[in-house]
Residue, then its C-alpha position, 0 to 999 in steps of 0.5 A: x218460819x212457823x209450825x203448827x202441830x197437831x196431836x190426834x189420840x184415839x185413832x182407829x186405823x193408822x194405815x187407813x188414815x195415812x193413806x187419805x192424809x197421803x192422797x187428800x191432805x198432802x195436796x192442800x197443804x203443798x197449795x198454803x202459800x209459804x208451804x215448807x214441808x207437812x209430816x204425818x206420823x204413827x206414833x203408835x198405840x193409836x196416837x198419830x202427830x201431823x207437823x206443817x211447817x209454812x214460812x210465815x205465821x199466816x200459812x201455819x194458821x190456815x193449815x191448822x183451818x185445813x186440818x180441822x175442815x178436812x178430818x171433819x169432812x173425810x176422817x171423822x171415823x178414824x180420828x174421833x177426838x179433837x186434836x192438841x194443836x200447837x203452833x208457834x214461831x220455828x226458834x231453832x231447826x238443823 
């Protein structure tokens, strides 16, 4: 397995941005071949975290293009700088 994360700081509106990941993101990335499971989380203090998780690198690497394409075209206001993106081989899991 594989997992991309992505760190976004200086969020505007947590509960605005959940809710258009909620209704828009979530149904792109079930569409990623290889689709595990996606999370979004508050972190609090204007700092929200999304964790991809895809069966094979391919699927982790086309939902971090996913990701970018859709903050640009519909988050923009809420999450106005770039992200810290990880991603990389799932060595361990529970």
């Amino acid at each position: 397995m594989y997992a991309a994360v992505r760190r976004y700081e200086g969020v505007t509106d947590s509960a605005e941005a959940a809710r258009l990941v909620n209704e828009g993101f979530v149904p792109l990335m079930r569409q990623v071949s290889g689709f595990v499971a996606y999370y979004w989380i508050d972190a609090g203090g204007g700092v929200m975290v999304s964790t991809s998780v895809f069966q094979d690198r391919a699927g982790a690497e086309e939902s971090i293009l996913r990701a970018a394409a859709f903050v640009r075209d519909n988050l923009a206001s809420l999450l106005p700088n770039p992200p810290e993106v990880v991603a990389g081989e799932v060595v361990a899991s529970a």
